[in-house]
N, C-alpha and C positions, 0 to 999 in steps of 0.2 A: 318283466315287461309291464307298463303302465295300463294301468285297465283305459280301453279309448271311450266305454257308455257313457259316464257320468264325469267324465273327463273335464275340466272347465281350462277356457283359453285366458290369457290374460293379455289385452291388450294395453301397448304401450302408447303412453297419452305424447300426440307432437305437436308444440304450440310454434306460432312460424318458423318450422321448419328446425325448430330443437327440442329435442330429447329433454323430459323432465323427471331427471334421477336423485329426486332427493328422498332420504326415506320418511313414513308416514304422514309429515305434514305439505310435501311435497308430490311424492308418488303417488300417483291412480290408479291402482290395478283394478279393469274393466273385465269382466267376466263376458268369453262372447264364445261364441257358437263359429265351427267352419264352415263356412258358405257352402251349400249344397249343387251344383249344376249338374243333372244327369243329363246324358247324350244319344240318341238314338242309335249315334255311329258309332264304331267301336274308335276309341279313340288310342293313341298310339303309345307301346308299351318304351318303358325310357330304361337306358343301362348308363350311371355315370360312373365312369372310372379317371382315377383320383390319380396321378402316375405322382407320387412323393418327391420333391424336389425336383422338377422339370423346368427349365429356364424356356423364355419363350421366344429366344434368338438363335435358339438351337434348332427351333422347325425348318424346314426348307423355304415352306411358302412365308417364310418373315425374313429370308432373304441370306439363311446362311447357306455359303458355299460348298459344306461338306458331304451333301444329301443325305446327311443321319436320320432323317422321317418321310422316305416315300412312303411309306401306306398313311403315316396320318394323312402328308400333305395329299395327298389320293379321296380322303374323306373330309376334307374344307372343299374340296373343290366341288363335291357337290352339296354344299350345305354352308351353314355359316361360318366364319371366322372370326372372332376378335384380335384385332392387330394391339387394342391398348388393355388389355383385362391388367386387373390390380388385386393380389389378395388381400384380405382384412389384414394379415398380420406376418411377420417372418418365419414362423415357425409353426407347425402340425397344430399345438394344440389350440392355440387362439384361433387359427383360422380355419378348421375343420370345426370349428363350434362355429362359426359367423358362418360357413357354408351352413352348415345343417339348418338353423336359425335363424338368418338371413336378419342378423343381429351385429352392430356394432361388437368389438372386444369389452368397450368398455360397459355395454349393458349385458351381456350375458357373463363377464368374468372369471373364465374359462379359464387358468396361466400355469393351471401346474398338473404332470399326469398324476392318475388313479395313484394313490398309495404316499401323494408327496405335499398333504395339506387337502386334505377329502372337500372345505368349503370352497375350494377354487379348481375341484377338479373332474366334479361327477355334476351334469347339465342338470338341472333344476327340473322335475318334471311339470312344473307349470310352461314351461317353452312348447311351441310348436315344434316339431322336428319335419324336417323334409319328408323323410318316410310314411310318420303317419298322416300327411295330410293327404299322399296315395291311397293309405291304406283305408281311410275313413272314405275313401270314393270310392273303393271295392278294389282295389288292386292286389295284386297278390306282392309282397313286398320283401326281400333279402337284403345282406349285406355281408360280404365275403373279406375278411379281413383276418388280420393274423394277431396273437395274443402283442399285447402293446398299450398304445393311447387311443384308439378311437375301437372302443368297444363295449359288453355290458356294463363292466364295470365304473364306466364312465357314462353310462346312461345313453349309449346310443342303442340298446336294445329298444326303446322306445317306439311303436307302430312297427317293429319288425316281423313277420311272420316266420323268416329262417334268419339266423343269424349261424351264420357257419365260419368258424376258426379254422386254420388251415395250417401250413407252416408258412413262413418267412421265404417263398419263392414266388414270382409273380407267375410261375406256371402252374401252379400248383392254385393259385387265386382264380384264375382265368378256367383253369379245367372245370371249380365247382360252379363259378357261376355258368359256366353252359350249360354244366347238368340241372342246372334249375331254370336255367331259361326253354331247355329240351321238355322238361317236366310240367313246363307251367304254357307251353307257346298256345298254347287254343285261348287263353286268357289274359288279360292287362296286366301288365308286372311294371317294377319298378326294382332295377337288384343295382347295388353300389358295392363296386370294388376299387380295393385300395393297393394299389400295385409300389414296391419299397426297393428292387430291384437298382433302379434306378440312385434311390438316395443310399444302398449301401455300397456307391461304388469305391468310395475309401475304406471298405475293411480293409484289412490284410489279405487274404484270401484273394480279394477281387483286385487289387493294387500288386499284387506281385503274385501275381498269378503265372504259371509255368509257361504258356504262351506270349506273353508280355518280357521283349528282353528290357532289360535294364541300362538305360544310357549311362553312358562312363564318366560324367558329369554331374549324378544326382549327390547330392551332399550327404554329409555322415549321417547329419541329424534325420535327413529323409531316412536313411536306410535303415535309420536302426529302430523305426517303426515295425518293421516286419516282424510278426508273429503276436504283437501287439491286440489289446482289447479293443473292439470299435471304440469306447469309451475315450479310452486312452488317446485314441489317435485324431478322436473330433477334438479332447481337449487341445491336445496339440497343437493341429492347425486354428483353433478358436483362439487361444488364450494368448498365442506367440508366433501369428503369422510372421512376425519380420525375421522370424531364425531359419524361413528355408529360404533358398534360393530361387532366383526365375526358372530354374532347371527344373527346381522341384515341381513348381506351381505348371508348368507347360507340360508335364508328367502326370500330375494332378488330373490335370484337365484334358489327358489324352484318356485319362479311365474313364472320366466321368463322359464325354464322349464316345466310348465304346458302348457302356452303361444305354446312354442314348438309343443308338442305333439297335441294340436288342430290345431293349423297351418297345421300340417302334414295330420289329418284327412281329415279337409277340401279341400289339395292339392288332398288325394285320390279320395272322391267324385267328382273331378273335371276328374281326367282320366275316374275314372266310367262312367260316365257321356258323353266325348268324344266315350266311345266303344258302350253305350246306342244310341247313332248317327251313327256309322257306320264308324266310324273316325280310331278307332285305331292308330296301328301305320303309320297310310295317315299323321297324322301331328306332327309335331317335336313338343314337349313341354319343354320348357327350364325353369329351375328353378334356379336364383339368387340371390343375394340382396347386397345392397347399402354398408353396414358395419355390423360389428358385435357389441360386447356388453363388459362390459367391469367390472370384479367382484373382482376386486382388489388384482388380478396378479401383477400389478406394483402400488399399493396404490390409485387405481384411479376407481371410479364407471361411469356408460353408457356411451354411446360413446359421441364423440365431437370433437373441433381443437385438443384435448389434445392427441388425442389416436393413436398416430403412430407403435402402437405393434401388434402383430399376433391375440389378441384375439379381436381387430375390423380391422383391416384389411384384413384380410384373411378371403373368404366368401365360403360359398357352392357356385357351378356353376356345373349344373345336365343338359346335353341334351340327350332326352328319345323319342325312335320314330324317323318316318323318314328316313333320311339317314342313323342314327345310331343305327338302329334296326338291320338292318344286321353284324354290328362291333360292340358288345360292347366291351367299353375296360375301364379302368380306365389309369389315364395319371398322374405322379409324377413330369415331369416337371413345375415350374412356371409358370403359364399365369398370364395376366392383362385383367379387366373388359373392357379394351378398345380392348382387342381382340374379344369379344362376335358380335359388330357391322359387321364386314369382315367374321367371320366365319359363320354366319346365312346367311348373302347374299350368301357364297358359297355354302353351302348347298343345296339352292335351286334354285343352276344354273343360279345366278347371278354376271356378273365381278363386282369385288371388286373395288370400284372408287381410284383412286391416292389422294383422300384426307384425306384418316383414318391414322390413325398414330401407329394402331393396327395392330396386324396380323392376317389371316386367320389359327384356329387352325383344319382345314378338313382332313390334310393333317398329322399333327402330327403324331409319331411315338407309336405303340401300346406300352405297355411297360406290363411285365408279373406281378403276383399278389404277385410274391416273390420281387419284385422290388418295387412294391405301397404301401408298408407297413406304415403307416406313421409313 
């Protein structure tokens, strides 16, 4: 963990309106200080959870048919929604570093996990991280995640006070942070979980699963994924989407929609659970994710570098509770996931530092429901 006392920030120099990244005779790195705002009132404790690979056509209240998200679509309605949210990047790791950092890809340079090119894969500890900019206001501050790409090894221990590894089940993610949010509720917290449930809905295990029969139409080359490595079978549909069939991909995509609707459950018992505390709307719960998914819209299956189109970049972005219990609104403007870092610190009565490159969306403009139509 980075020591936060003698900590120095680096601010990035913007001359109208661009990024100046050259290095030494161009680059400015500005030594600043995080803005201090204390608050009389207790201001309101934030939990973002990350749900990995979440498409954002799959919510109910964005107009799909299938009602795979009533408890989300249950918490936009009293709180915000973004109808156009955009992540930085296609895939976990670029754009869990621009979340965290509220950073371009291309200035923090994040592109490869822990262990696969260490200069492009562990956050620079001169970056601001989302966490410590709670923690330097007094927050008590976690991050529930599972061994992977977004962890210490990759520097997002960085302002964490509990950093808790768990396994690879989003029940098991969701149980710890209760217990911390149970542990901590007399005081301001800030706990970020990373829920994977969801993106591992093409293993083997979860794709031919005992309950799931099997259409009499899937093709060879589908079938004979089974028992197969995850590896194995992202490369698959990565490398040579045109070798399955529509059968496959409508199969594909009935898991990844089952995936969905337990994802959603589980978000539900998670509010439940905050009201069983006494939390209610006392804490802002926000709900995002990394990218979306990808069912061969444009000839191409799950996400990766490849997928610069609307059905993995464009994510849910849900804040519920808190400040925006009193305002729900839905918002059809475009955001960027590097706006989420500014707009939480405002939230909760913290100045937004000069080094995010995001904007604070607090402030946005309500927009009516004849207007958010998607």
């Amino acid at each position: 963990m980075v020591s936060n006392g003698n900590r120095k920030r680096w601010g990035l120099v913007v001359l109208g309106g661009a990024i100046v990244a050259t290095l030494l005779a161009g680059l400015l790195l500005v030594p600043r200080a995080l803005p201090n705002r204390a608050s009389a009132v207790r201001r309101p404790s934030v939990i973002l959870v990350l749900v990995d690979a979440m498409r954002a056509d799959r919510l109910g209240s964005s107009g799909h048919p299938g009602n795979l998200t009533p408890h989300l679509d249950r918490l936009a309605q009293r709180g915000w929604r973004f109808t156009r949210a955009y992540s930085a990047a296609p895939s976990t790791v670029r754009s869990v570093a621009s979340l965290f950092t509220s950073t371009a890809p291309s200035v923090h340079r994040i592109s490869a996990p822990p262990g696969e090119g260490r200069d492009l894969s562990v956050l620079p500890a001169g970056f601001l991280l989302l966490p410590e900019a709670f923690q330097e206001q007094g927050y008590r501050t976690a991050m529930v995640t599972t061994t992977g790409w977004v962890t210490p090894e990759a520097g997002y221990d960085q302002g964490v006070d509990e950093y808790i590894l768990v396994s690879r089940e989003d029940e098991e993610v969701l149980r710890a942070g209760v217990d911390f949010v149970a542990r901590h509720a007399e005081q301001e917290f800030f706990v970020y979980l990373h829920l994977l449930d969801l993106h591992d809905y093409y293993h083997s295990e979860r794709m031919f699963a005992p309950h799931r029969s099997l259409p009499p139409d899937l093709s060879p080359r589908f079938l004979a994924l089974r028992g197969k490595q995850p590896s194995e079978i992202y490369s698959a549909f990565y490398d040579q989407p045109e070798t399955f069939t529509a059968a496959d991909v409508r199969f594909l995509e009935q898991a990844y929609d089952e995936a969905v609707r337990e994802t959603d459950r589980q978000i539900g018992a998670l509010a439940s659970r905050l009201a069983e505390l006494g939390l209610g709307d006392d804490v802002l719960l926000v709900v995002t994710s990394d990218h979306g998914e990808q069912f061969g819209e444009h000839g191409l299956l799950v996400h990766g570098a490849n997928g610069f189109y609307d059905e993995v970049l464009r994510v849910p972005l849900v804040l519920s509770g808190g400040p925006t219990a009193s305002s729900p609104r839905v918002v059809l403007e475009p955001v960027s996931s590097l706006d989420v870092f500014p707009t939480l610190l405002d939230l909760a009565d913290i100045e937004v530092p000069d080094v995010v490159q995001g904007r604070s969306l607090a402030d946005i403009e309500e927009q009516t429901a004849a207007d958010a139509v998607d």
